[in-house]
C-alpha positions as CSV (number, residue, x, y, z in Angstrom):
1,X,28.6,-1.6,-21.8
2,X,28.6,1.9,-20.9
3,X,31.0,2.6,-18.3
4,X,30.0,4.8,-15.1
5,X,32.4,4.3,-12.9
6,X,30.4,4.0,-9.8
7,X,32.1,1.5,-7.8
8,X,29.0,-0.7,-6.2
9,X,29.8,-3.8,-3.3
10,X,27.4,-6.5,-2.8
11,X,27.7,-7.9,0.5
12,X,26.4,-12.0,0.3
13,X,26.9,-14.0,-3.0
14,X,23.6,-15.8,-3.0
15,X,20.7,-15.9,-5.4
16,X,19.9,-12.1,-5.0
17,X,23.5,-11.1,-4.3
18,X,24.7,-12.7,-7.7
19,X,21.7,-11.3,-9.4
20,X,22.3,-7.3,-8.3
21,X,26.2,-8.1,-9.3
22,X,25.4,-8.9,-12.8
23,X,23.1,-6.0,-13.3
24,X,24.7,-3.7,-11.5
25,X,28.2,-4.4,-13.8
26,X,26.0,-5.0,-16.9
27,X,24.7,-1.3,-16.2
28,X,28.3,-0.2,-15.7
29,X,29.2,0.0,-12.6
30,X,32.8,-1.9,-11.1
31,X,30.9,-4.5,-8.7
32,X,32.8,-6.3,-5.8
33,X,30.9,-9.2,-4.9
34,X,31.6,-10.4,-1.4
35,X,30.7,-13.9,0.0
36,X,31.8,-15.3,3.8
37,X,31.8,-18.5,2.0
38,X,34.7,-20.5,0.3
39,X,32.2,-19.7,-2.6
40,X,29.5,-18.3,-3.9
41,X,25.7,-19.6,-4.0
42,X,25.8,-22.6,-1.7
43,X,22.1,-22.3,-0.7
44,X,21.3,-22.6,-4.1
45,X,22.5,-26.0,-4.3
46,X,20.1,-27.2,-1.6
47,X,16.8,-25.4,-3.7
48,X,14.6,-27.9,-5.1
49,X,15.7,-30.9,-3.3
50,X,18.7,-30.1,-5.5
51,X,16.9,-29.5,-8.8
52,X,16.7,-25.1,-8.0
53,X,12.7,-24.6,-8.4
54,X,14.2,-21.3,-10.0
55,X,10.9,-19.6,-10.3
56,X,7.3,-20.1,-10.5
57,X,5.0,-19.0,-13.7
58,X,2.1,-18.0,-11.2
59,X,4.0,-15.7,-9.7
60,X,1.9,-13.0,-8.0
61,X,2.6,-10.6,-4.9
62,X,-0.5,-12.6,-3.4
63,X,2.2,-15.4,-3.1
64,X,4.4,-13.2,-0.8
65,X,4.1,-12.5,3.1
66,X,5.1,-9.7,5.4
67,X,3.9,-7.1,7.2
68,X,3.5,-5.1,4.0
69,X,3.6,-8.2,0.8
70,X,2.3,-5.4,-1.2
71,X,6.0,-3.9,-1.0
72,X,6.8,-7.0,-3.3
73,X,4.7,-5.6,-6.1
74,X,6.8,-3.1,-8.1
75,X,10.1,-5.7,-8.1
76,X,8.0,-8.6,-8.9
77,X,6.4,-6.6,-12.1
78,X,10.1,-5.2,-13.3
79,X,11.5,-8.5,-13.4
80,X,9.1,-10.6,-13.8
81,X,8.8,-15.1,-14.0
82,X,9.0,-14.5,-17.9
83,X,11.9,-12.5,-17.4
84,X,13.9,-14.6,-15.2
85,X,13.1,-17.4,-17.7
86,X,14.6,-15.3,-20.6
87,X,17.5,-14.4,-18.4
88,X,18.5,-17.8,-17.5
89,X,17.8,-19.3,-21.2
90,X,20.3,-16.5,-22.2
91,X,22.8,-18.1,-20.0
92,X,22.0,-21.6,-21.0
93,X,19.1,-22.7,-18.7
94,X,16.7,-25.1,-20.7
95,X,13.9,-24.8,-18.7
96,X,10.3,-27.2,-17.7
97,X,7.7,-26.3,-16.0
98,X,6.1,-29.0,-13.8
99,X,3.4,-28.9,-11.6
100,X,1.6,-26.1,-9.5
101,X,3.7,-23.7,-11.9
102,X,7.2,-24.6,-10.8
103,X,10.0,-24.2,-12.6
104,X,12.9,-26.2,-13.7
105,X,16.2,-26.8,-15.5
106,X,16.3,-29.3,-17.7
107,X,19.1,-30.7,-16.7
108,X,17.2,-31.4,-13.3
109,X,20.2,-30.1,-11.0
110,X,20.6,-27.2,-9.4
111,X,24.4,-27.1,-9.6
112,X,23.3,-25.7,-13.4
113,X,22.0,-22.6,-12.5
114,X,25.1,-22.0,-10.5
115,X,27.5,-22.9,-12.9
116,X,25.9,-20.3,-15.5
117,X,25.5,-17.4,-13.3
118,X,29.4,-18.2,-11.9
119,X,30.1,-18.0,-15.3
120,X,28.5,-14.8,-16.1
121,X,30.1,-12.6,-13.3
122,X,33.8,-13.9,-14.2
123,X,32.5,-12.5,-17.5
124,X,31.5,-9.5,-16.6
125,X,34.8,-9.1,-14.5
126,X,33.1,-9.0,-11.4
127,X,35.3,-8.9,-8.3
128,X,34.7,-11.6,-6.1
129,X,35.7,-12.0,-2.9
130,X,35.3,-15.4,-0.7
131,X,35.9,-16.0,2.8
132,X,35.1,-12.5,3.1
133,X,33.0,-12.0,6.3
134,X,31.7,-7.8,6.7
135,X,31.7,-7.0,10.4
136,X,31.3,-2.9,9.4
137,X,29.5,-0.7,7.2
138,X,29.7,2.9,7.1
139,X,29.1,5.9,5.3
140,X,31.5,8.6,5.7
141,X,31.5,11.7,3.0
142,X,29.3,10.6,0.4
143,X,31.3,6.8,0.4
144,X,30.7,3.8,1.8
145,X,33.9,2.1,4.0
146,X,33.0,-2.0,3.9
147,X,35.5,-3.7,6.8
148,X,35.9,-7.6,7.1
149,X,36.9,-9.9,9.9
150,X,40.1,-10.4,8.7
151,X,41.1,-6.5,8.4
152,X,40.5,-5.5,5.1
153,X,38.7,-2.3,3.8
154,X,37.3,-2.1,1.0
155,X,35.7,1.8,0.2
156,X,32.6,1.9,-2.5
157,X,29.9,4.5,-3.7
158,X,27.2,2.3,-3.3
159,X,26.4,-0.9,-1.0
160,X,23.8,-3.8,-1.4
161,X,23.1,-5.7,1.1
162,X,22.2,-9.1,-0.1
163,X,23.2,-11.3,3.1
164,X,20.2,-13.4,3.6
165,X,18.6,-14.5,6.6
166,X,19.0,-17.0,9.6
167,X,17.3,-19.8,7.8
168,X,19.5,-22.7,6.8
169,X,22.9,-21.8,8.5
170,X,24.7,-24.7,7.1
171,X,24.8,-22.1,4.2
172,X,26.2,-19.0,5.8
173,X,23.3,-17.6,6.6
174,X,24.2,-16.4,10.9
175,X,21.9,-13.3,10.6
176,X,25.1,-10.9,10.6
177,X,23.4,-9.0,7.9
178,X,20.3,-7.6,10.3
179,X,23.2,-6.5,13.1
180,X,24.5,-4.3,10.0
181,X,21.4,-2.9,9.0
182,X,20.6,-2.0,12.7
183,X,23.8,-0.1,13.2
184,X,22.8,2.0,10.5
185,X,19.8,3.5,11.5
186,X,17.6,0.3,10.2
187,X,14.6,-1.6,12.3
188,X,13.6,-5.1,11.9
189,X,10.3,-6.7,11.8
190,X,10.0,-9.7,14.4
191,X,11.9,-12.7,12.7
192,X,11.4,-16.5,13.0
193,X,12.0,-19.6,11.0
194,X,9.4,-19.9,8.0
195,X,8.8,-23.2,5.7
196,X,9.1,-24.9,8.3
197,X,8.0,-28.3,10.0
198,X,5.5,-27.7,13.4
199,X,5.8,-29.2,16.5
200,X,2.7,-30.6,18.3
201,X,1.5,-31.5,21.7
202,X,0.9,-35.5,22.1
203,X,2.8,-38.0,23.4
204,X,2.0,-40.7,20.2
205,X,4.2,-38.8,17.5
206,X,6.7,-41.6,18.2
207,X,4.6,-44.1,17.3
208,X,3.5,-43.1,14.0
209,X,6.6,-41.0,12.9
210,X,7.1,-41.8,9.1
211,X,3.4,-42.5,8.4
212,X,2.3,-40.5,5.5
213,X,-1.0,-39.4,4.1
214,X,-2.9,-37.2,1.7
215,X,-4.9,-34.7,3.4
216,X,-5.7,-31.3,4.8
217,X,-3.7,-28.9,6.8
218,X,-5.0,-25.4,8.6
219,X,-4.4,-23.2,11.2
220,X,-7.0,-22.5,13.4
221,X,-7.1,-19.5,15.3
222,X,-10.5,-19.2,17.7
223,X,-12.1,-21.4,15.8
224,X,-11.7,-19.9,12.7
225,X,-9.5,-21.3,9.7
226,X,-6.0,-18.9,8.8
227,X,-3.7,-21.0,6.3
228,X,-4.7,-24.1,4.9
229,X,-3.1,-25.9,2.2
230,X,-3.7,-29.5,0.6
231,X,-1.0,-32.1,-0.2
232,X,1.2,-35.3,1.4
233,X,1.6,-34.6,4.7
234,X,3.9,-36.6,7.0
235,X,3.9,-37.3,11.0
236,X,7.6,-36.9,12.5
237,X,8.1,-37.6,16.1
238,X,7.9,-34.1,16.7
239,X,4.5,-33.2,15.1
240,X,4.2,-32.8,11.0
241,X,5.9,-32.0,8.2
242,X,5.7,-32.1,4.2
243,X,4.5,-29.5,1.6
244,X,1.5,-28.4,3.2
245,X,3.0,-28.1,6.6
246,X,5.8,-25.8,5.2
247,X,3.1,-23.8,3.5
248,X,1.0,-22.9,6.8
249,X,3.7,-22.7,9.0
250,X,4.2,-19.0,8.6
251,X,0.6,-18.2,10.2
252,X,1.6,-20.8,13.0
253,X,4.7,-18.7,13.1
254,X,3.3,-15.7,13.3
255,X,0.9,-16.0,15.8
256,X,3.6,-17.7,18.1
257,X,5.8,-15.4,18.3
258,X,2.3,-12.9,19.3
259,X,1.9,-15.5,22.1
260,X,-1.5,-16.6,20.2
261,X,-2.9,-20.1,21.0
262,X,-2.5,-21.8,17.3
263,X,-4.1,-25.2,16.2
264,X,-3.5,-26.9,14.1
265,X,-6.6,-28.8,12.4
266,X,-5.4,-32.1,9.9
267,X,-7.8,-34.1,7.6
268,X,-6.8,-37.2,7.1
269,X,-10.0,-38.4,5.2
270,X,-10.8,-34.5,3.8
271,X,-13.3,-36.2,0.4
272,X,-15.9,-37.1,2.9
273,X,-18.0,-34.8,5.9
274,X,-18.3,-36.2,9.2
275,X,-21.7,-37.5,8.8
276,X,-21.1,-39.6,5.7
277,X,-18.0,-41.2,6.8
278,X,-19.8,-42.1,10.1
279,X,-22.3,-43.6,7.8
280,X,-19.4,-45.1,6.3
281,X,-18.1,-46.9,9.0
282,X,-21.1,-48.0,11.3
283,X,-21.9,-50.0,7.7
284,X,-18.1,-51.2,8.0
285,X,-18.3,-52.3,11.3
286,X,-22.1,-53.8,11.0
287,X,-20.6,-55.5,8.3
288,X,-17.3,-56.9,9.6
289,X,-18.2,-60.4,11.1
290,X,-15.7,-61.7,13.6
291,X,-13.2,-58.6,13.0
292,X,-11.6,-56.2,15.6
293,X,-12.6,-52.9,15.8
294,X,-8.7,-52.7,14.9
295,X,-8.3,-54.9,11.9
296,X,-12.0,-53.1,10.7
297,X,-10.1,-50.4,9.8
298,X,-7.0,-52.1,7.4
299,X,-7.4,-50.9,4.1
300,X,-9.2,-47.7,5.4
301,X,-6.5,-45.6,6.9
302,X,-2.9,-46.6,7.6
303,X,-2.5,-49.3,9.9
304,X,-0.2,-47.7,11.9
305,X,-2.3,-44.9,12.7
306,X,-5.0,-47.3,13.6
307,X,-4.0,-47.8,17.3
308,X,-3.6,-43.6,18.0
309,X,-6.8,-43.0,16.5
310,X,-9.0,-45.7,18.4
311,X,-7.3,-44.5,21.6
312,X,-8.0,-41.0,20.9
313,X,-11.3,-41.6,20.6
314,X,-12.4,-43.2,23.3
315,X,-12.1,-46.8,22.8
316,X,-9.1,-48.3,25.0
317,X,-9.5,-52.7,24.1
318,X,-8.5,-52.5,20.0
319,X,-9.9,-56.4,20.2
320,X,-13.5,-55.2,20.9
321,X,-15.3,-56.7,17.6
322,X,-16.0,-54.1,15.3
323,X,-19.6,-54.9,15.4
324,X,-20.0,-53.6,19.1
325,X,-19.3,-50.2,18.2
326,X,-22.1,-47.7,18.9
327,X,-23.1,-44.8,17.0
328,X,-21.6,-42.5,19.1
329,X,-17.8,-44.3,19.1
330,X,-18.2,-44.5,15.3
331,X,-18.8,-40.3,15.4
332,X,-15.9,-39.8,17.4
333,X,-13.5,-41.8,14.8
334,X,-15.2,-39.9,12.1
335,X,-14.5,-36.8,14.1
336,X,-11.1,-37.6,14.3
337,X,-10.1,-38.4,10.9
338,X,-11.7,-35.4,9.4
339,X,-11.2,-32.7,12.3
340,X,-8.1,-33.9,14.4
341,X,-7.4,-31.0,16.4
342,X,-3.8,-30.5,17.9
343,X,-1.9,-27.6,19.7
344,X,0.7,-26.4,17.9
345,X,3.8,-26.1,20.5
346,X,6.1,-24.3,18.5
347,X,8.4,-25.1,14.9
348,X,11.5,-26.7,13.8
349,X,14.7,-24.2,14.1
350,X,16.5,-22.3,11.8
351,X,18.4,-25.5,10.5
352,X,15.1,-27.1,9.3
353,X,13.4,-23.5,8.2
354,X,13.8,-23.1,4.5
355,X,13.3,-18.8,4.7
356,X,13.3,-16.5,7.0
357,X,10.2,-14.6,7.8
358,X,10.4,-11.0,9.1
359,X,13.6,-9.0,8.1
360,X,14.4,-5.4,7.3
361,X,11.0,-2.7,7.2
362,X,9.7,-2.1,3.8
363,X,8.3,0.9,5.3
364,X,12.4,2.2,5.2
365,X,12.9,1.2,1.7
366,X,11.7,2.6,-1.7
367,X,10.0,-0.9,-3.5
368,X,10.8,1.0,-6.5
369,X,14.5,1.2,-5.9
370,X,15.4,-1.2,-3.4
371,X,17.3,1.7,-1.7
372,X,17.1,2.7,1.8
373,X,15.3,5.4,3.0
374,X,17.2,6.0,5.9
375,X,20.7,5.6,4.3
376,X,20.9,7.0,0.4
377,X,23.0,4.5,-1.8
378,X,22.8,1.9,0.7
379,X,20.5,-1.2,-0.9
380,X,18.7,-4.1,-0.1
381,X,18.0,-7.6,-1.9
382,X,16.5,-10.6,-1.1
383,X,15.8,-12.6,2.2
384,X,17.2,-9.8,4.5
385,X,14.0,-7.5,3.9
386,X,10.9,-8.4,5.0
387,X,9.2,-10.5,2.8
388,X,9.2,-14.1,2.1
389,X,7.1,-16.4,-0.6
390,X,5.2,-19.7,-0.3
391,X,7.1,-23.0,-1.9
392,X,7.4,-23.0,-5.2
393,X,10.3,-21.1,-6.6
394,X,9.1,-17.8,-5.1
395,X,11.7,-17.2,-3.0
396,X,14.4,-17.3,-5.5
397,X,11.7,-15.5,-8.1
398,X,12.0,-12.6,-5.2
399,X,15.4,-12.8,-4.8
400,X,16.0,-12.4,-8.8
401,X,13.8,-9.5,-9.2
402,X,14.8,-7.7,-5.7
403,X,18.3,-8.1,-6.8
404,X,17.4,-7.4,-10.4
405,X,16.2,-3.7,-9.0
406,X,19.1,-3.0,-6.8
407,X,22.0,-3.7,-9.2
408,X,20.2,-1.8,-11.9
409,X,19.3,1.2,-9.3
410,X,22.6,0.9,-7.4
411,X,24.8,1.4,-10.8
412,X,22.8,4.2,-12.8
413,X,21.7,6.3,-9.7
């Protein structure tokens, strides 16, 4: 290791922050890692319903959002999914990849991936720091002076800022990293909780929270279709949640923090169109004897949604028999279970949101770099700039690469 002597601080031991330590040291540099934490990478624990979905094979910048995703681009190319899969097989990471592209350890728990990158900064001899929680950073003469709560200084040639978000705060994550950026010189995009569940107007949601269902998801804005995504999608007393959900919500997002109306169309029967499951179910009720128009649908849709949907369409006695249905009444069930139309009211917080969309402005960074363009030798990594990834192990995948970038930049420039 070729020793340059540039003395390089990472502010926020997460995915990216760990990732720009090890580079950064592997490329020569002394590296202080700081973390508020007791210790480093606690979010990663909670990735993957514990497992760390540590990257995604289908990887592209087309998975990214922000005001600019194309910023994404020249990180996700340097250091690529193959790459982070060579990286963490170096370190001992068996990996499988599972459906949709996503990425595993073998060893099924996320604590794994922690262990081994843990293992690779003590190592290296990286400096870390806990408990350590930056309230300054400044440039004075060429050097950077880093000041924590509890009175330290610590004084380094080069800074990267790796200190997440506001999304999951059980982690650390308190936004203090965007109140740093903003006292030197940096602007922020409009930020808001992203992967996340959405709330929606109706006064039911009690009633069928827990019921779950394979269906269709999209945001509709005037009329016209924005995010859509297909998967298991579950009602809370709140509104919706589940993969699909947490995909679309950053359109929802988006255009509610723009004061934009925003539905939110679901499908719960999304294989058949309107007209043939109307045809569907005037033969089902023609057909269904001495049955309510309640008990016609058992074995059709979930019972429990059964009720909601018969009183959302019109039809206020469930113990009508189902053979008394008109035409019309049968359209307006079809209606509903293949175009149910809600307004979305607003999403989960930050406690529920799984990333943070909006952050730093690529437009003041070099994607090549990672390097601000407003503060030479001051970096960025990771959740703190503007751009955030679908599920799926993107997220990490852009913290990796991001971080990747800014160690390597950090220590040789």
């Amino acid at each position: 290791m070729k020793q340059i002597n540039q003395h390089v601080i990472v502010v926020g031991g997460g995915a990216s922050g760990m990732m720009a330590a090890i580079t950064a040291r592997k490329h020569g540099a002394k590296v202080t890692l700081l973390e508020r934490n007791p210790r480093v990478g606690k979010k990663i624990l909670a990735t993957g319903n514990g497992r760390c979905n540590y990257t995604n094979i289908k990887t592209d910048v087309c998975c990214y959002q922000g005001n600019n995703p194309q910023f994404a681009q020249e990180a996700l190319t340097l250091f690529d999914a193959a790459k982070t899969i060579e990286f963490f097989e170096k370190l001992g990471i068996a990996h499988k990849i599972e459906d949709l592209g996503k990425v595993f350890p073998r060893s099924d728990q996320a604590s794994s991936v922690l262990d081994v990158l843990l293992y690779e900064l003590q190592s290296l001899s990286v400096e870390i720091l806990c408990d350590a929680y930056v309230v300054e950073i400044r440039k004075k003469k060429g050097s950077f002076i880093v000041k924590l709560k509890e009175g330290k200084t610590l004084y380094g040639d080069r800074v990267i800022l790796t200190s997440g978000g506001k999304a999951m705060p059980s982690s650390g994550s308190d936004g203090n990293g965007y109140q740093l950026v903003q006292e030197l010189g940096h602007t922020l995009t409009p930020i808001f909780p992203g992967l996340v569940q959405l709330k929606l107007s109706g006064n039911f949601f009690k009633q069928i929270e827990g019921v779950k269902f394979v269906g269709t998801a999209e945001v509709i804005q005037q009329e016209k279709g924005t995010a859509k995504d297909r998967g298991d999608i579950l009602f809370g007393n709140y509104g919706v949640s589940g993969p699909p959900i947490l995909q679309i919500s950053r359109k929802a997002g988006e255009m509610l923090q723009k004061n934009q109306e925003a539905q939110l169309k679901l499908s719960i029967i999304d294989d058949l169109s309107k007209a043939h499951l109307t045809k569907l179910l005037t033969k089902r009720f023609r057909n269904s004897g001495a049955k309510t128009i309640s008990f016609s649908l058992v074995g059709l849709i979930n019972k429990r949604l059964i009720p909601v949907i018969l009183k959302e369409s019109g039809i206020k006695d469930l113990n009508v028999p189902a053979a008394t249905i008109s035409l019309h009444e049968a359209e307006k069930i079809a209606g509903l279970l293949t175009d149910w139309r809600f307004m979305i009211t607003g999403t989960k917080g930050w406690p529920h949101a799984q990333v943070t969309a909006g952050g730093i402005n690529t437009q003041e960074i070099d994607p090549e770099s990672m390097e601000s363009k407003i503060v030479p030798g001051l970096f960025f990594a990771g959740e703190i700039i503007d751009i955030d990834g679908m599920c799926g192990g993107f997220n990490l995948q852009w913290a990796w690469s991001s971080g990747f970038v800014a160690g390597r930049q950090a220590a040789i420039q």
